[in-house]
C-alpha positions as CSV (number, residue, x, y, z in Angstrom):
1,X,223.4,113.7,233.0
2,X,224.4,115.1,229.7
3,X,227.9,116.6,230.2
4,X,230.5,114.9,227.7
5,X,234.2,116.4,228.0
6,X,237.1,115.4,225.7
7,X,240.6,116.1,225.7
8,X,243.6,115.5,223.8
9,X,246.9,114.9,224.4
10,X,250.3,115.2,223.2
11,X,252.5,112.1,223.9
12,X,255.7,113.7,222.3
13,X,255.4,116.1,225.1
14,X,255.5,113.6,228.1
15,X,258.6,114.5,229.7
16,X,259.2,112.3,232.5
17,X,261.2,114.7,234.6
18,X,257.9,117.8,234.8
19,X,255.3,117.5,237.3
20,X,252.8,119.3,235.3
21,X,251.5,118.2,232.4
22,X,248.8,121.0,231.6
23,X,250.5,122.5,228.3
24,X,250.1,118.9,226.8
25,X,246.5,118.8,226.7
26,X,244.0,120.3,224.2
27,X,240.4,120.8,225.5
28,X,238.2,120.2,222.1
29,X,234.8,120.2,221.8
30,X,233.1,116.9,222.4
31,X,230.6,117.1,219.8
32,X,232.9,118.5,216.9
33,X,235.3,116.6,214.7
34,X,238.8,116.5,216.2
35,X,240.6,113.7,214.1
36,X,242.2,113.5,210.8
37,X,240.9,111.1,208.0
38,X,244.0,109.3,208.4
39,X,244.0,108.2,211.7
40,X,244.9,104.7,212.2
41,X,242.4,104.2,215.2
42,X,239.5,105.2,212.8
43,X,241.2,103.2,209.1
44,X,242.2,99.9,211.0
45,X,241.8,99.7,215.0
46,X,245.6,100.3,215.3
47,X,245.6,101.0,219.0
48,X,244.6,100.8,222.7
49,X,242.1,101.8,224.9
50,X,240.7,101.7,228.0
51,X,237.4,102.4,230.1
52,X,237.4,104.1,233.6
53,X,234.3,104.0,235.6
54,X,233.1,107.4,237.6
55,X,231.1,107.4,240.6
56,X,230.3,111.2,241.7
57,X,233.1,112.4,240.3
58,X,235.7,109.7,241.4
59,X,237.4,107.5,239.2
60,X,237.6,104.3,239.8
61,X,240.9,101.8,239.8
62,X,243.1,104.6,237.8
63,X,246.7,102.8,238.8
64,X,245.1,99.3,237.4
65,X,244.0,101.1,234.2
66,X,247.1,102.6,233.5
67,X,248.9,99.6,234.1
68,X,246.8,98.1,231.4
69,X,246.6,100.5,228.8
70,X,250.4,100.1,229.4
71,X,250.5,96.4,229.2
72,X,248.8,96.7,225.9
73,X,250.9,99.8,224.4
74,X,253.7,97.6,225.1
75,X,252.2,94.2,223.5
76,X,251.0,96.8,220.3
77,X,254.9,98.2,219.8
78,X,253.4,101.6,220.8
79,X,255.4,104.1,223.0
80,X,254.0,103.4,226.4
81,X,252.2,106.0,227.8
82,X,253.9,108.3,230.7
83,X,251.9,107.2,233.9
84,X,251.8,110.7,235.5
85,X,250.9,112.7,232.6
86,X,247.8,110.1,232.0
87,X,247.0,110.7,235.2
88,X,246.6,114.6,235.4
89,X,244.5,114.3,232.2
90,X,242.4,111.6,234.2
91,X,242.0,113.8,236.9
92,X,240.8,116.8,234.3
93,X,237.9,114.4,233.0
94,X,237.1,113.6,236.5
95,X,236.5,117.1,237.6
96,X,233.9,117.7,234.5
97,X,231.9,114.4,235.6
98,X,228.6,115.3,237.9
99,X,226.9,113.4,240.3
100,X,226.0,109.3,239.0
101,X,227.8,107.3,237.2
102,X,230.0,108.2,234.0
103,X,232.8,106.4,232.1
104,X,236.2,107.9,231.0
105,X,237.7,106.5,227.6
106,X,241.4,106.4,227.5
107,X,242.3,106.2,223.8
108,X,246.2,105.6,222.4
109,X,246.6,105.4,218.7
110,X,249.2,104.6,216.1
111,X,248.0,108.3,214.8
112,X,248.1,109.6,211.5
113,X,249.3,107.2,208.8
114,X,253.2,107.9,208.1
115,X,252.6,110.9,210.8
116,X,255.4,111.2,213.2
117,X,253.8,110.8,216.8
118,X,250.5,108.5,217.7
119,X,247.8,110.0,218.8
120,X,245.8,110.4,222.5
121,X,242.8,111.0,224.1
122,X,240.5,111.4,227.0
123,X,236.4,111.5,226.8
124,X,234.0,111.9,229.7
125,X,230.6,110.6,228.9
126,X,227.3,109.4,231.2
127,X,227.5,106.1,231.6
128,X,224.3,103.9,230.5
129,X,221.7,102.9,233.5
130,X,223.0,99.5,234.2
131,X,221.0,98.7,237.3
132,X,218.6,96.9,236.0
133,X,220.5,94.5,234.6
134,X,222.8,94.3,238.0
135,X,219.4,93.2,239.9
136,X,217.7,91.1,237.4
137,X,220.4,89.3,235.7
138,X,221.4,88.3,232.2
139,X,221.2,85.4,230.0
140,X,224.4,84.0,228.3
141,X,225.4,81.6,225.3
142,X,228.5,79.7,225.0
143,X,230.8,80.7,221.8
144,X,234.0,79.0,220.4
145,X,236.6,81.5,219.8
146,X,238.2,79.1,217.7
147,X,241.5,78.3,219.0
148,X,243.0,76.3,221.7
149,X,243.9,78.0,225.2
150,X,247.6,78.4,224.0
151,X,247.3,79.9,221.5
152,X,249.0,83.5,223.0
153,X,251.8,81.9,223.5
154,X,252.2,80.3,220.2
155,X,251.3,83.1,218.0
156,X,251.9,86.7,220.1
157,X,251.5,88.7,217.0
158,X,247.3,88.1,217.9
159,X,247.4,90.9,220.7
160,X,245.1,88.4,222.0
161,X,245.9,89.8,225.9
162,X,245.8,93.5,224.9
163,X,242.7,95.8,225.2
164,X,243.1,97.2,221.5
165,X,240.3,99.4,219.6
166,X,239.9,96.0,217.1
167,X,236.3,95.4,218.5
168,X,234.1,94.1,215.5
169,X,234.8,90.0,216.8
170,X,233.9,91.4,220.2
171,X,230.3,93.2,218.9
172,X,229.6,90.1,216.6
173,X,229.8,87.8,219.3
174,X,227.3,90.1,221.1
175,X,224.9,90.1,218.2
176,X,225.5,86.2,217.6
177,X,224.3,85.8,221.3
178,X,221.3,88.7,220.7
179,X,220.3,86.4,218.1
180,X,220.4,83.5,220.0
181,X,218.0,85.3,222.6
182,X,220.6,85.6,225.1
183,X,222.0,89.2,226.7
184,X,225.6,88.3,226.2
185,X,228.6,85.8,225.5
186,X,231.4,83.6,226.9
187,X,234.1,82.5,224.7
188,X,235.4,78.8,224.8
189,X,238.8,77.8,223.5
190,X,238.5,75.3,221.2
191,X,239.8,72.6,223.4
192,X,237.0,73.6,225.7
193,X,238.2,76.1,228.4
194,X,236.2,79.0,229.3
195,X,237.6,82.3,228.4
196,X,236.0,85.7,228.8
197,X,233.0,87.3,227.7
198,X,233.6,90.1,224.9
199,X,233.7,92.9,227.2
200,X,233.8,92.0,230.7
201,X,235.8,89.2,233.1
202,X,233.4,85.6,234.5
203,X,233.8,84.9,238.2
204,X,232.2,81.4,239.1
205,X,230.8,80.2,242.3
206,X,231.2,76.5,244.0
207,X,230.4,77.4,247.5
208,X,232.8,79.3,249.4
209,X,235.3,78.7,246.7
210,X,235.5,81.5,243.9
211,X,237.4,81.0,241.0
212,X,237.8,83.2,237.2
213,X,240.1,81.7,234.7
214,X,243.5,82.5,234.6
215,X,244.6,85.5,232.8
216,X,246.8,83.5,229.9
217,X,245.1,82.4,226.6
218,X,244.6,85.6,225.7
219,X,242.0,86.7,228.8
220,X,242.6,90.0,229.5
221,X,242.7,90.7,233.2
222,X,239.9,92.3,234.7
223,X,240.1,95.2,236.7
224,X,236.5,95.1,238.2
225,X,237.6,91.4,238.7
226,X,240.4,92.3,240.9
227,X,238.5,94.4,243.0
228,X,236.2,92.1,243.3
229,X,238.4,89.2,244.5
230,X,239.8,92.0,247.0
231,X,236.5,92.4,248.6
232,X,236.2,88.7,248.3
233,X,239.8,87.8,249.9
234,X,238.7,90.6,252.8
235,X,235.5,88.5,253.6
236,X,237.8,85.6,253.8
237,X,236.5,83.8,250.6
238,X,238.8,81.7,248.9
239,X,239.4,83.8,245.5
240,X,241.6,81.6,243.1
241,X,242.8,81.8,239.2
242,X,241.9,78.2,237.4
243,X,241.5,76.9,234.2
244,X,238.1,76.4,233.6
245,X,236.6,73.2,231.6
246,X,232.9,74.3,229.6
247,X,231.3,72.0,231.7
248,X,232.1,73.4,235.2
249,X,229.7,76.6,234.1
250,X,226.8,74.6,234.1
251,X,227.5,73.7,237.7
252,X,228.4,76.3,239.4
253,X,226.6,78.1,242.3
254,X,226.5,81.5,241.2
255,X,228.0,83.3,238.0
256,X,228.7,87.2,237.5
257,X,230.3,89.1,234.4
258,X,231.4,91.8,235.7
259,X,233.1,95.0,234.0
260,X,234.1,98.5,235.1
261,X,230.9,100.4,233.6
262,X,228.1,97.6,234.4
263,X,230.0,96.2,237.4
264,X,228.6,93.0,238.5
265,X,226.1,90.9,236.2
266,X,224.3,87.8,237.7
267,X,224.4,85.1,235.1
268,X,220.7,84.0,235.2
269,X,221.3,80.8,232.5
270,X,224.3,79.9,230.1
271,X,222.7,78.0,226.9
272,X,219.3,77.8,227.9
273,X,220.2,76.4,231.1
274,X,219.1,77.9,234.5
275,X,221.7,79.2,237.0
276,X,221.3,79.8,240.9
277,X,220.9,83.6,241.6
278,X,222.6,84.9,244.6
279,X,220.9,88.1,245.0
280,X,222.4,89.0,248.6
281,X,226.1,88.7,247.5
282,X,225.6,90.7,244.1
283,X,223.9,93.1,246.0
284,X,227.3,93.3,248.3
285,X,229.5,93.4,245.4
286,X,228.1,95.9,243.3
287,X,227.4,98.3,246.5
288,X,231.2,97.6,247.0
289,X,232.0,98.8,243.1
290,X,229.7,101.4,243.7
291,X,231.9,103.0,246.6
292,X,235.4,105.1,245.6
293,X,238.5,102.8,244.9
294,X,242.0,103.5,244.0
């Protein structure tokens, strides 16, 4: 899988009222330069993004996606993005991905500094091989994030529950937990709530009770999590939104990250501390994010 495919798009020309959106995009060559020196995306992280997952050519939870990248336009004071338009250039990406697993990038930018319309763009890229890591598991560590769970409601101007292209905390926590001999992170709130990991959503297990913590505090909510808890819901699994003390991690059944690119993640230990493996059910869930959703 080597096929990469990028395309550009002109928000200014999203009128809601045309069906067809094809004179709006820009096929550009994945490999060569296609943005100014002065993009904002590039200078300062000044926008959104978003990451599809492609299975044979399908992409996965598009509406959900969309939603988001809205959600977070909207919380970033960028002009949200024209669902339909989005979609077609979606659907263009789609079409260039082979057979296996790829990811589609959603980008939305301030644009060019003092320019008069932000920027956009698609990319179609193989995704990596996570399937080891889906069978064997990975190793956590517990970070503070370093402020209490309400904090995003006290100080909005954080974009703490947007998915914005201001990633260096996110990659520091994952080298802090690298470091730490651990494969990846979970933030805490400061008053000792579990949070998120820095790129994927934490479902926890206490016997036929599932439960992730609530999207407020700054979580962002999880696409691959809702699908999840739909599959979970349909089994007749009690799937519920909580907030989450520190200490309930240590005793839980079963733990997962899960994300739209490496789907579901058994948590093997969190701090050096062992967690039950439920091989069975991960191997169920990520066969179910492995099949086309909408």
């Amino acid at each position: 899988m080597t096929r990469r495919f990028a395309l550009m798009i002109d928000p200014a020309a999203a009128d809601v009222a045309r069906s067809d959106f094809a004179d709006t995009f820009t096929l550009v060559d994945a490999a060569a330069p296609a943005l100014s020196v002065g993009e904002l995306s590039t200078q300062r992280g000044d926008g959104v993004f978003e990451s599809i997952g492609v299975i044979d050519g399908h992409a996965q939870e598009v509406v959900p996606h969309l939603e988001r990248l809205a959600h977070s336009a909207q919380l970033c004071d960028l002009p949200l993005p024209n669902q339909a338009q989005w979609h077609q250039a979606i659907e263009r990406a789609a079409a260039h991905c082979e057979q296996g697993e790829y990811v589609i990038k959603l980008i939305l930018s301030r644009g060019v500094e003092h320019g008069p319309t932000p920027t956009a763009w698609v990319t179609a890229a193989p995704a990596s091989d996570f399937s080891a890591v889906r069978e064997q598991g990975i190793r956590v560590v517990t970070l503070d994030r370093g402020y209490d769970l309400d904090v995003a409601e006290k100080a909005p101007w954080l974009l703490l529950g947007a998915k914005t292209l201001s990633y260096a905390v996110n990659m520091a926590a994952l080298r802090e937990a690298h470091r730490r001999g651990a494969d990846d992170a979970i933030f805490l709130s400061r008053d000792g709530f579990v949070l998120e990991a820095p790129t994927a959503s934490l479902i926890l297990r206490f016997g036929e009770r599932f439960v992730t913590p609530a999207p407020n505090g700054g979580i962002l909510h999880g696409t691959t999590q809702l699908s999840v808890y739909e599959h979970l819901t349909a089994r007749g699994f009690a799937a519920e939104y909580a907030q989450v003390p520190a200490s309930d991690l240590s005793r839980a059944d079963a733990a997962w990250l899960v994300s739209s690119v490496r789907l579901a993640a058994p948590i093997t230990a969190v701090d050096g501390v062992e967690l039950p493996v439920d091989r069975a059910l991960t191997a169920e869930l990520n066969d179910y994010l492995l099949s086309p959703r909408d």
